[in-house]
PQR file with spaces between the fields and no chain letter, atoms N, CA, C, O and H, PARSE charges and radii, in Angstrom:
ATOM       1  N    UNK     1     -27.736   15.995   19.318 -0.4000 1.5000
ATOM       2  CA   UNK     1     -26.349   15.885   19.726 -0.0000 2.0000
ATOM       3  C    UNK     1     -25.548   16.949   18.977  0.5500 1.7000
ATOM       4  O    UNK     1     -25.648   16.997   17.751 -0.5500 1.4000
ATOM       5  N    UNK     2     -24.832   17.727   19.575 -0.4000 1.5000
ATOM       6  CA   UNK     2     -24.241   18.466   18.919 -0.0000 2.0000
ATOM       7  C    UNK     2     -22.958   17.662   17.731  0.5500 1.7000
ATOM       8  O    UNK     2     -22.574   16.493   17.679 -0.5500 1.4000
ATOM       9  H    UNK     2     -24.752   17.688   20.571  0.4000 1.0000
ATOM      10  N    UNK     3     -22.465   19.206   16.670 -0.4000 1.5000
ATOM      11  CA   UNK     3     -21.496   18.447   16.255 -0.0000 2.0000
ATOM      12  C    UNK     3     -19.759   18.300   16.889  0.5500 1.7000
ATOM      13  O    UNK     3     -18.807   17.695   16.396 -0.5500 1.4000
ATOM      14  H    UNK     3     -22.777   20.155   16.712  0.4000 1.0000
ATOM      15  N    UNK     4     -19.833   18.951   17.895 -0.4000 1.5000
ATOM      16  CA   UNK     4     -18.249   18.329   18.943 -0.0000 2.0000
ATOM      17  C    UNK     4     -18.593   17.370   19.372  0.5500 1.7000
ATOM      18  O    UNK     4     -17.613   16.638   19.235 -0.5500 1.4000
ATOM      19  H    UNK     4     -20.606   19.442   18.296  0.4000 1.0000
ATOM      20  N    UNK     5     -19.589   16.646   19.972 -0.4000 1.5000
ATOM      21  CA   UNK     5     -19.978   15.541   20.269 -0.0000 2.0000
ATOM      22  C    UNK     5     -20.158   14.609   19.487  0.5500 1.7000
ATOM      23  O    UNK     5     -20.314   13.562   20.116 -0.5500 1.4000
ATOM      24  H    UNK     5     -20.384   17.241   20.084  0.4000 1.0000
ATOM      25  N    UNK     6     -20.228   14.443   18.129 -0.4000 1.5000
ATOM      26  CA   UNK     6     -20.762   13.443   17.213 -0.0000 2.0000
ATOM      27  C    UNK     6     -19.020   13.247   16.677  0.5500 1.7000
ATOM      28  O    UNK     6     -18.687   12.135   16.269 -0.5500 1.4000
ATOM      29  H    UNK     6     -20.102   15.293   17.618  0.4000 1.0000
ATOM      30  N    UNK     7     -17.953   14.416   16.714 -0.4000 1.5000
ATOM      31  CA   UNK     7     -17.090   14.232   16.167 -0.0000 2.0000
ATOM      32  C    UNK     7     -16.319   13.272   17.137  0.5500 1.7000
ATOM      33  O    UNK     7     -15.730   12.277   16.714 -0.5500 1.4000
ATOM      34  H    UNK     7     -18.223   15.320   17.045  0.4000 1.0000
ATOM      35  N    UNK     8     -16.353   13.605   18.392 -0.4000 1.5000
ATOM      36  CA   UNK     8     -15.751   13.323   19.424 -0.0000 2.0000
ATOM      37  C    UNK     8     -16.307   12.009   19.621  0.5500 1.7000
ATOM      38  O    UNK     8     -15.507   11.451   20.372 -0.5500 1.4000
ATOM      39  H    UNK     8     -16.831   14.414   18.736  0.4000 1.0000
ATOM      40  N    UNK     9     -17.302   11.163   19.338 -0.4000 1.5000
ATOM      41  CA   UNK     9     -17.984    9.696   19.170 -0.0000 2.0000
ATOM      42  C    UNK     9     -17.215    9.129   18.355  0.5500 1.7000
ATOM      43  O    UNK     9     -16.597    8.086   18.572 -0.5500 1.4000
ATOM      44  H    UNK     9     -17.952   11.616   18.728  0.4000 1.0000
ATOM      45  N    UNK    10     -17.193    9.960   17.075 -0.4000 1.5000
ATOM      46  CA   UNK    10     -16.202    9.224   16.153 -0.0000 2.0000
ATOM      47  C    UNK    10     -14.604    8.772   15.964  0.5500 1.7000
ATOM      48  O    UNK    10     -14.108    7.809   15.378 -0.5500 1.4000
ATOM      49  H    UNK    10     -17.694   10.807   16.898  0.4000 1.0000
ATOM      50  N    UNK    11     -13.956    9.980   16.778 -0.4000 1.5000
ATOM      51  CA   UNK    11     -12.361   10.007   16.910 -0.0000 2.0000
ATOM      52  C    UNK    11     -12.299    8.925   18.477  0.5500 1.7000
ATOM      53  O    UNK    11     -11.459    8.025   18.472 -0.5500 1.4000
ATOM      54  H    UNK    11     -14.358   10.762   17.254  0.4000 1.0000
ATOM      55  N    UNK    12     -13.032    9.057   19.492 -0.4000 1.5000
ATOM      56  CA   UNK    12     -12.819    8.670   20.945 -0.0000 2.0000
ATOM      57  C    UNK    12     -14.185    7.639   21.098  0.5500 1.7000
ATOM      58  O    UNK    12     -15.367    7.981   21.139 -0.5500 1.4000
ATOM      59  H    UNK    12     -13.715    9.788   19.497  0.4000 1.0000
ATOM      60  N    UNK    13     -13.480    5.953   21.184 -0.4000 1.5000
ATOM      61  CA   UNK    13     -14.079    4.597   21.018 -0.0000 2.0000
ATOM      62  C    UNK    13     -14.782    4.764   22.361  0.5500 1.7000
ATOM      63  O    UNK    13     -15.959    4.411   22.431 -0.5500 1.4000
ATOM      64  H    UNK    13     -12.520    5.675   21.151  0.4000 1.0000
ATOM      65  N    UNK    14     -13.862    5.529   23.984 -0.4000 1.5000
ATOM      66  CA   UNK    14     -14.424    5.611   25.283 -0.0000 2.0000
ATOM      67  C    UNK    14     -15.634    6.039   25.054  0.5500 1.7000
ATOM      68  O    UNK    14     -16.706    5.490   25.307 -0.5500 1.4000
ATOM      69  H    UNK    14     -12.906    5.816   23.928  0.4000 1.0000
ATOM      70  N    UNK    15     -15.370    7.241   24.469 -0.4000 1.5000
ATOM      71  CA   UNK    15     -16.691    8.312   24.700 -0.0000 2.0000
ATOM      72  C    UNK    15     -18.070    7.757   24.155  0.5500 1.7000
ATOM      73  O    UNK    15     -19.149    7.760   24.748 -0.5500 1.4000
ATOM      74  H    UNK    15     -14.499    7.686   24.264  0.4000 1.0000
ATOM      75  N    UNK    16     -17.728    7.187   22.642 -0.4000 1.5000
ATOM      76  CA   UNK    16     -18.887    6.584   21.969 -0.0000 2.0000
ATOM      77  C    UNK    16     -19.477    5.505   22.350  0.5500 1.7000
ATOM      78  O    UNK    16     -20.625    5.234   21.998 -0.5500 1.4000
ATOM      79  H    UNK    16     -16.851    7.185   22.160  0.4000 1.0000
ATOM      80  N    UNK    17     -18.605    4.592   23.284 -0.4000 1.5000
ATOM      81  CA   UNK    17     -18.826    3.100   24.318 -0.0000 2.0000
ATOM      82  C    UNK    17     -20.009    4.016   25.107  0.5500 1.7000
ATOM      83  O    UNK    17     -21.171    3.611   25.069 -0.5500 1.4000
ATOM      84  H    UNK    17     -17.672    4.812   23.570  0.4000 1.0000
ATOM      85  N    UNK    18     -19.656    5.320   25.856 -0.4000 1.5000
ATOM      86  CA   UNK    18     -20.236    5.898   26.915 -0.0000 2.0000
ATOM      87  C    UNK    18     -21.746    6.184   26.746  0.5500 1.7000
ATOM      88  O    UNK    18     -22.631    6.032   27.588 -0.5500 1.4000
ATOM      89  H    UNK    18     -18.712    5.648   25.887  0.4000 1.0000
ATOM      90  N    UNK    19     -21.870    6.717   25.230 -0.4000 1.5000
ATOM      91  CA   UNK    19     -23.450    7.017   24.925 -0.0000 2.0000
ATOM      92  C    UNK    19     -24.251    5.674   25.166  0.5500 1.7000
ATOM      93  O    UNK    19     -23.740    4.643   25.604 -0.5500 1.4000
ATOM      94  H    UNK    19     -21.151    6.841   24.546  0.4000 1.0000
ATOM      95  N    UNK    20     -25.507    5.825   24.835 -0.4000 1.5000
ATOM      96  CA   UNK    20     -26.345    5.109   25.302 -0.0000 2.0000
ATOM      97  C    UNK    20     -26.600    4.612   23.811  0.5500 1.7000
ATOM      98  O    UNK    20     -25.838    5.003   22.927 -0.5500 1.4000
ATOM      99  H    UNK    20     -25.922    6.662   24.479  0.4000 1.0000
ATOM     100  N    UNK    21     -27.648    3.765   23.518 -0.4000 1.5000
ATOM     101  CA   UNK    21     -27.542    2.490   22.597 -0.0000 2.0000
ATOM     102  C    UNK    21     -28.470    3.869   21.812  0.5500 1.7000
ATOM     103  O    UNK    21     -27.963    4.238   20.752 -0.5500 1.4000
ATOM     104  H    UNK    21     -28.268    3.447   24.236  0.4000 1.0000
ATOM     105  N    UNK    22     -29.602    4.538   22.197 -0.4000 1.5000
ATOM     106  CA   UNK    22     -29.999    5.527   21.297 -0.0000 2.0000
ATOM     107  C    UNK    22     -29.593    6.393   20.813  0.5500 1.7000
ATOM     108  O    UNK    22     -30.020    6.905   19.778 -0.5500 1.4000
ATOM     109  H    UNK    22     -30.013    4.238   23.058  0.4000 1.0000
ATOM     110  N    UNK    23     -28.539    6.793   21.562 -0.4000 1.5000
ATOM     111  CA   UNK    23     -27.553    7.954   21.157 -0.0000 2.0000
ATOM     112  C    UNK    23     -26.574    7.518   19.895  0.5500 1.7000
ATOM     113  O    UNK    23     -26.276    8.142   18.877 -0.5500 1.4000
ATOM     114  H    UNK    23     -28.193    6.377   22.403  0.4000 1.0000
ATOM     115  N    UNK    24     -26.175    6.152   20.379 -0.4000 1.5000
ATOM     116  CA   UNK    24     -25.180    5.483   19.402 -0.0000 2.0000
ATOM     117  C    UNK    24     -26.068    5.732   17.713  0.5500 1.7000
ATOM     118  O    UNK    24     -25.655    6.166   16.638 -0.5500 1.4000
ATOM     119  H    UNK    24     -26.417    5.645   21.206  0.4000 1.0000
ATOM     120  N    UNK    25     -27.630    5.140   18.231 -0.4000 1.5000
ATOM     121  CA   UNK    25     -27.956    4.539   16.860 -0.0000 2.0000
ATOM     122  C    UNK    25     -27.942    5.894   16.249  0.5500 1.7000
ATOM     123  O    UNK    25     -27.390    5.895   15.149 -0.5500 1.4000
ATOM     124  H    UNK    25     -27.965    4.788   19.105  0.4000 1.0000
ATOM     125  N    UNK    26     -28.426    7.141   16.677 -0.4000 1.5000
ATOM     126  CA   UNK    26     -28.501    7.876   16.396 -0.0000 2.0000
ATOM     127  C    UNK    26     -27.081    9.309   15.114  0.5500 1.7000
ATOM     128  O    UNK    26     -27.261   10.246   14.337 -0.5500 1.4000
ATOM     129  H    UNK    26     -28.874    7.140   17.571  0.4000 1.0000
ATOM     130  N    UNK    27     -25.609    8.388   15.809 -0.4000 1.5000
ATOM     131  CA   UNK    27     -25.189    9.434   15.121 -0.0000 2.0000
ATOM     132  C    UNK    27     -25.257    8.632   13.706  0.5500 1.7000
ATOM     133  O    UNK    27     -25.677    7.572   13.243 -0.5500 1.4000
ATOM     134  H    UNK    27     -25.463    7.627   16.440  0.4000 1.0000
ATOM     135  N    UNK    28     -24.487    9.972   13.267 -0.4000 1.5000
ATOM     136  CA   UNK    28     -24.616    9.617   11.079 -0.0000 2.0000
ATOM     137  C    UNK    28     -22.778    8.561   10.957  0.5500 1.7000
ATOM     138  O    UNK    28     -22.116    8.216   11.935 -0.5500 1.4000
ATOM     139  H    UNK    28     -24.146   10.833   13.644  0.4000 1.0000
ATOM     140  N    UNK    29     -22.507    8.365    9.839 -0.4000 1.5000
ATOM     141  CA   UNK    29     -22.087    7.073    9.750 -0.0000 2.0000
ATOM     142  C    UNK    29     -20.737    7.931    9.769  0.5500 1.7000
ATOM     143  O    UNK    29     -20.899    9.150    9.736 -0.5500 1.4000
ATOM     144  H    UNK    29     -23.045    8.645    9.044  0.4000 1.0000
ATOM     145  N    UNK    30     -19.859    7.609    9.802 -0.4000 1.5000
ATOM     146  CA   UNK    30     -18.247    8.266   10.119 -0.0000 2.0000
ATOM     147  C    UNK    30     -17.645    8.942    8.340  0.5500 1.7000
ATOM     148  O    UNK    30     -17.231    8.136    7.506 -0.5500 1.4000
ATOM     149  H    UNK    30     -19.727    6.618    9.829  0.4000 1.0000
ATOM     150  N    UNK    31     -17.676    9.715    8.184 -0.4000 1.5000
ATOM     151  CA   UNK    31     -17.087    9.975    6.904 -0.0000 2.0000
ATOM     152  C    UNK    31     -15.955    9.620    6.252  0.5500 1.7000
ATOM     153  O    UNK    31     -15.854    9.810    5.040 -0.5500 1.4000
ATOM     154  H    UNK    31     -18.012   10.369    8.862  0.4000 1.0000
ATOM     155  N    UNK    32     -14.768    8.945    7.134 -0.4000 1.5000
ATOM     156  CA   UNK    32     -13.881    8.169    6.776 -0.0000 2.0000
ATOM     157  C    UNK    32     -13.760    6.960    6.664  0.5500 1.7000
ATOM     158  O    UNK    32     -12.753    6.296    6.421 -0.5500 1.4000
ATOM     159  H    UNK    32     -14.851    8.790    8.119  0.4000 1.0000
ATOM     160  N    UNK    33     -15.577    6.425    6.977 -0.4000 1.5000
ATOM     161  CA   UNK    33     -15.965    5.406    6.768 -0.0000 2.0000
ATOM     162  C    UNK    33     -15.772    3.986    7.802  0.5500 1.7000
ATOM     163  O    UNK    33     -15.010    4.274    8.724 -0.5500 1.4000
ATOM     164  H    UNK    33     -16.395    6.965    7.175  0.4000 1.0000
ATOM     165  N    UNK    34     -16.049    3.172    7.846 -0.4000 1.5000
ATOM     166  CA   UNK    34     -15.440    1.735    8.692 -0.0000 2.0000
ATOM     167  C    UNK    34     -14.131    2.123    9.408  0.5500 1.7000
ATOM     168  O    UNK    34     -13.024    2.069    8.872 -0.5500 1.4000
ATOM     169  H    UNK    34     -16.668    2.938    7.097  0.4000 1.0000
ATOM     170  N    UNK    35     -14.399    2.570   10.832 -0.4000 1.5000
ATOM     171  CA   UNK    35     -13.282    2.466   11.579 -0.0000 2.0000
ATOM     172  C    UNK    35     -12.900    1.022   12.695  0.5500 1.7000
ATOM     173  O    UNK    35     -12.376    0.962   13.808 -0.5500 1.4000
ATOM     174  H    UNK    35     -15.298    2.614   11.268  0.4000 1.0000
ATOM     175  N    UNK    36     -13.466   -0.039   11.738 -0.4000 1.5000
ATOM     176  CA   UNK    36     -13.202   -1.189   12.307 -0.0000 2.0000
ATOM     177  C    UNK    36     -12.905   -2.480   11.169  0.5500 1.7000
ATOM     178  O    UNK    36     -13.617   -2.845   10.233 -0.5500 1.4000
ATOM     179  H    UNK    36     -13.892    0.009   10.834  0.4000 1.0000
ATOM     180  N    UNK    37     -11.550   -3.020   11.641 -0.4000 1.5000
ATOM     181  CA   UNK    37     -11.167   -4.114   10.451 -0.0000 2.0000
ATOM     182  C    UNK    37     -11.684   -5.671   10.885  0.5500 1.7000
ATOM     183  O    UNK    37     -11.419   -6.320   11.897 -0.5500 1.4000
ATOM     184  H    UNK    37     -10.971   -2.723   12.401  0.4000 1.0000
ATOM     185  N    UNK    38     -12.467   -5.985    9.799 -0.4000 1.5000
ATOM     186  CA   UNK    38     -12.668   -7.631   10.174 -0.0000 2.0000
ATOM     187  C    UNK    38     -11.246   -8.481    9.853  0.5500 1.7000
ATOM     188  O    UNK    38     -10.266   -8.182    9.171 -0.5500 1.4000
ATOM     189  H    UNK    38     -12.683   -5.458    8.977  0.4000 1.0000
ATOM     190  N    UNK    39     -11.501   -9.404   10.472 -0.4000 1.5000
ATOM     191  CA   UNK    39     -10.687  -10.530   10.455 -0.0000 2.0000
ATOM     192  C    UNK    39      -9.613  -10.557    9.170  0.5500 1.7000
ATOM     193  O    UNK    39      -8.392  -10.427    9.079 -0.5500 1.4000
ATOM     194  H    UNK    39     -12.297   -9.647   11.026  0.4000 1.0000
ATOM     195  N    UNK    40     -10.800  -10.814    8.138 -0.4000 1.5000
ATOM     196  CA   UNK    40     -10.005  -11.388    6.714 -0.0000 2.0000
ATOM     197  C    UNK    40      -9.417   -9.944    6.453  0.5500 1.7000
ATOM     198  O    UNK    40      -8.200   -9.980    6.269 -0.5500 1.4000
ATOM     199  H    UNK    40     -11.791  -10.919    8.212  0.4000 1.0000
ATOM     200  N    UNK    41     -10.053   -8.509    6.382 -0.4000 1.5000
ATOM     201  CA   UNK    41      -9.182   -7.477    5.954 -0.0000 2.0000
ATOM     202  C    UNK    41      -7.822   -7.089    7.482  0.5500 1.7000
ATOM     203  O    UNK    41      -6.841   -6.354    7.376 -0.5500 1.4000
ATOM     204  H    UNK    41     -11.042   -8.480    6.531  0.4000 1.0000
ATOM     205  N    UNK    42      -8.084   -7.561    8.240 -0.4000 1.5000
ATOM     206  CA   UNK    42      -7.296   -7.189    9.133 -0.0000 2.0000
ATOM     207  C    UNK    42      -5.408   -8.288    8.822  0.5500 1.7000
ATOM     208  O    UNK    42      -4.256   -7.903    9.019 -0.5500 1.4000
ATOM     209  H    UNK    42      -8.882   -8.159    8.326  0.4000 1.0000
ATOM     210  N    UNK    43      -5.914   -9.597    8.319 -0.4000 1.5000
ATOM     211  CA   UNK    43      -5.296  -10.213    7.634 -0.0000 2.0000
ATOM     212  C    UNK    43      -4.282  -10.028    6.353  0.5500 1.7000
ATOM     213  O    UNK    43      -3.188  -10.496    6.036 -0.5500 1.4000
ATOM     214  H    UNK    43      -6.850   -9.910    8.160  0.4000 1.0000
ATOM     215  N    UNK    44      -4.876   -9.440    5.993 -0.4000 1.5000
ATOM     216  CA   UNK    44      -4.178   -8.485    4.390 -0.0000 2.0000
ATOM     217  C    UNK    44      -3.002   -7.506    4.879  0.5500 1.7000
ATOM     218  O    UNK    44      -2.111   -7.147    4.110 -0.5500 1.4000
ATOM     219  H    UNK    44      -5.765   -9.061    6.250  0.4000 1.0000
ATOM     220  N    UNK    45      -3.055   -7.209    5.877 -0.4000 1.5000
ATOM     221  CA   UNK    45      -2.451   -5.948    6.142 -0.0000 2.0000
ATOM     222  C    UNK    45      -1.242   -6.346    6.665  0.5500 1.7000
ATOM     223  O    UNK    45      -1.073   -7.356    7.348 -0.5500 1.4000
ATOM     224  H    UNK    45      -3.779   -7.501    6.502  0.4000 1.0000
ATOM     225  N    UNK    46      -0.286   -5.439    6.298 -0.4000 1.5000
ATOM     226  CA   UNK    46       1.174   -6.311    6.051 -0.0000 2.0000
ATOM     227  C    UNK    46       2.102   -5.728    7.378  0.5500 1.7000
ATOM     228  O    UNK    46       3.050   -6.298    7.919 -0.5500 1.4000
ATOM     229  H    UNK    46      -0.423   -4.619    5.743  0.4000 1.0000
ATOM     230  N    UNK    47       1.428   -4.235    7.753 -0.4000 1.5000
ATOM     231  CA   UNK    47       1.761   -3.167    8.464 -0.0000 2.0000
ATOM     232  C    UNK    47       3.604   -3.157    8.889  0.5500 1.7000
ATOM     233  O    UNK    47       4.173   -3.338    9.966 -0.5500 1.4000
ATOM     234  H    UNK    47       0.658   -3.772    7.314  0.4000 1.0000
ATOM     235  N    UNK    48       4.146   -2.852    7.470 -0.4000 1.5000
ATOM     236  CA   UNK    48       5.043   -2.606    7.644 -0.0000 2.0000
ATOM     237  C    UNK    48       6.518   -3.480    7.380  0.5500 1.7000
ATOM     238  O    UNK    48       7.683   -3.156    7.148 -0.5500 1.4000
ATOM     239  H    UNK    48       3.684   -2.705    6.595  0.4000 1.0000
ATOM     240  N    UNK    49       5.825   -4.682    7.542 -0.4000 1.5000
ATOM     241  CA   UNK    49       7.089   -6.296    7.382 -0.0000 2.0000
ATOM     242  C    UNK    49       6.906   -6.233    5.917  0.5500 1.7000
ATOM     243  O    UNK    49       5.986   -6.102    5.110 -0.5500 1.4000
ATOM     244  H    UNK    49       4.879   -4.946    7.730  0.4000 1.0000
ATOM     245  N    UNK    50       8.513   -6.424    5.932 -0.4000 1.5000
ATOM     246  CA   UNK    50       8.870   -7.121    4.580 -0.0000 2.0000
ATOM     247  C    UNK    50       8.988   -8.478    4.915  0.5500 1.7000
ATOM     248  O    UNK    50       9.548   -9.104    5.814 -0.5500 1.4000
ATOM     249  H    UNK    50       9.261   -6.530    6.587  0.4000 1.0000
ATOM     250  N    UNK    51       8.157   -8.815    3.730 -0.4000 1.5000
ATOM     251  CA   UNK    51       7.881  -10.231    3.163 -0.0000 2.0000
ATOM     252  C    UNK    51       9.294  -10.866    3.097  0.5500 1.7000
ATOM     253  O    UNK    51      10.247  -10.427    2.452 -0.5500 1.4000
ATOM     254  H    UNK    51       7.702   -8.306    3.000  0.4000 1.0000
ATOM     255  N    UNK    52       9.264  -12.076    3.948 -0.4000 1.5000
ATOM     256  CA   UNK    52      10.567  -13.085    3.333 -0.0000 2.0000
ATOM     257  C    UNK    52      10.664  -13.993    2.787  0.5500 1.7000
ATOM     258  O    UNK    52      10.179  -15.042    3.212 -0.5500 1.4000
ATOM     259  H    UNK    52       8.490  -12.433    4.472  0.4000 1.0000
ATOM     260  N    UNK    53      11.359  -13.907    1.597 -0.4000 1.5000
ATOM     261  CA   UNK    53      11.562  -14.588    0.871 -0.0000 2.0000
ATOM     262  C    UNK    53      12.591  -15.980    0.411  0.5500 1.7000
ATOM     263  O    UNK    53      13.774  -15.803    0.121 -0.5500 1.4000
ATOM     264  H    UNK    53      11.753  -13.055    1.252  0.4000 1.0000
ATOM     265  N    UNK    54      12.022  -17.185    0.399 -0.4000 1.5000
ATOM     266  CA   UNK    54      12.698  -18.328    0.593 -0.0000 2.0000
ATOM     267  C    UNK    54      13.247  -18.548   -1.265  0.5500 1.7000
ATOM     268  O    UNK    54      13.409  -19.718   -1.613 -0.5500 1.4000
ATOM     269  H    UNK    54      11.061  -17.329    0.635  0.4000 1.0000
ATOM     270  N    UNK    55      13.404  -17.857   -1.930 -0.4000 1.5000
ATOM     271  CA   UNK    55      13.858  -18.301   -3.082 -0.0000 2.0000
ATOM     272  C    UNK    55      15.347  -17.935   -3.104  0.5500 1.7000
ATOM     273  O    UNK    55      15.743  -16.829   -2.734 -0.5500 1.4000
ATOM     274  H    UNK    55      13.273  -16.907   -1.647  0.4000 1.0000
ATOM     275  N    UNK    56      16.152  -18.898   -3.548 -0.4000 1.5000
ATOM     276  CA   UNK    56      18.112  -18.256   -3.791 -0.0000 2.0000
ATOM     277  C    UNK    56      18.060  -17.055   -4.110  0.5500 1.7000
ATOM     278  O    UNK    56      17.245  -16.611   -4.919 -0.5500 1.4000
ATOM     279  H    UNK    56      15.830  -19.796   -3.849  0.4000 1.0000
ATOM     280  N    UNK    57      18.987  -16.326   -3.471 -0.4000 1.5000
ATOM     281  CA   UNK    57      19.190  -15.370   -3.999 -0.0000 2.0000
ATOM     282  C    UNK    57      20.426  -15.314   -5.334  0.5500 1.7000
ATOM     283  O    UNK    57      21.457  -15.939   -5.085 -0.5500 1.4000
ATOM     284  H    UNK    57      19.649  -16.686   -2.814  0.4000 1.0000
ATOM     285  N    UNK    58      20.362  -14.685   -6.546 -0.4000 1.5000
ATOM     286  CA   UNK    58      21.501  -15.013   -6.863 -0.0000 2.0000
ATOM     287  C    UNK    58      22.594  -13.168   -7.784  0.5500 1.7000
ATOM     288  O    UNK    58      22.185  -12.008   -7.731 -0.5500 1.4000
ATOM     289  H    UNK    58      19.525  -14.177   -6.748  0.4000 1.0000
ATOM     290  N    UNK    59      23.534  -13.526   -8.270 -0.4000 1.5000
ATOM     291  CA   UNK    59      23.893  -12.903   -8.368 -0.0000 2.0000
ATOM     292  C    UNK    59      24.725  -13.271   -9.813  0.5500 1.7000
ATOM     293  O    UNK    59      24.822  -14.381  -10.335 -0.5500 1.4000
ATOM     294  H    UNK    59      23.866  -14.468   -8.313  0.4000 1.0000
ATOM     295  N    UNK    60      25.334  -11.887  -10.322 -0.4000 1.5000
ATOM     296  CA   UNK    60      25.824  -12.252  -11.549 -0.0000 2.0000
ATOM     297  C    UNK    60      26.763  -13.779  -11.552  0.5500 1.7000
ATOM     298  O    UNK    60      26.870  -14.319  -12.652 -0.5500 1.4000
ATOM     299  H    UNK    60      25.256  -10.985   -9.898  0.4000 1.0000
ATOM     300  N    UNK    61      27.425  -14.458  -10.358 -0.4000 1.5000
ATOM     301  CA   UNK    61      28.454  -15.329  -10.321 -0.0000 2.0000
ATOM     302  C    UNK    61      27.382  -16.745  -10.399  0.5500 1.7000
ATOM     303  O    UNK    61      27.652  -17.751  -11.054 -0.5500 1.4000
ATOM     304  H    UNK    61      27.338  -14.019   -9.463  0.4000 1.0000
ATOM     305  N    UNK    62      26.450  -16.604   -9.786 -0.4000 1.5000
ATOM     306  CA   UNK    62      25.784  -17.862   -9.186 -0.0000 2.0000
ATOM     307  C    UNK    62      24.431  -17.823   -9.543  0.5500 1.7000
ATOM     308  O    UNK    62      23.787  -16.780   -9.663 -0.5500 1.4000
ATOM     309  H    UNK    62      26.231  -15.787   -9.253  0.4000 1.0000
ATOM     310  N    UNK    63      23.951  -19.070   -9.731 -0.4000 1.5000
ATOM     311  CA   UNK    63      22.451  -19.314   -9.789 -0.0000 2.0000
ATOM     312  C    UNK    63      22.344  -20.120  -10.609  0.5500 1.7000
ATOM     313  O    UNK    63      21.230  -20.550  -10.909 -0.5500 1.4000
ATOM     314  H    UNK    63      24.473  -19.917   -9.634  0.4000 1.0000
């Protein structure tokens, strides 16, 4: 397999769906590593929300 093709497996989920199960097993492992999140790490990920917070807020007058 060439390497535009092995890169192009890795960046494009279509293309790499498209190879065949030998082709798949065949490329080398992605260098940016796990381009897929399980459950529990997909969980962690906050993507962007701030956390709200149920404690008073207070200020020099109050609390």
């Amino acid at each position: 397999m060439s390497q535009e093709n092995i890169i192009r497996a890795w960046k494009d989920a279509d293309f790499r769906y498209s190879l065949s199960e030998t082709e798949r097993a065949l490329l080398p492992e992605n260098p940016a590593g796990s381009i897929e999140l399980t459950d529990t790490e997909l969980a962690k990920v906050a993507g962007g929300i701030i956390p709200i917070s149920y404690e008073p807020i207070c200020s020099f007058e109050t609390c």
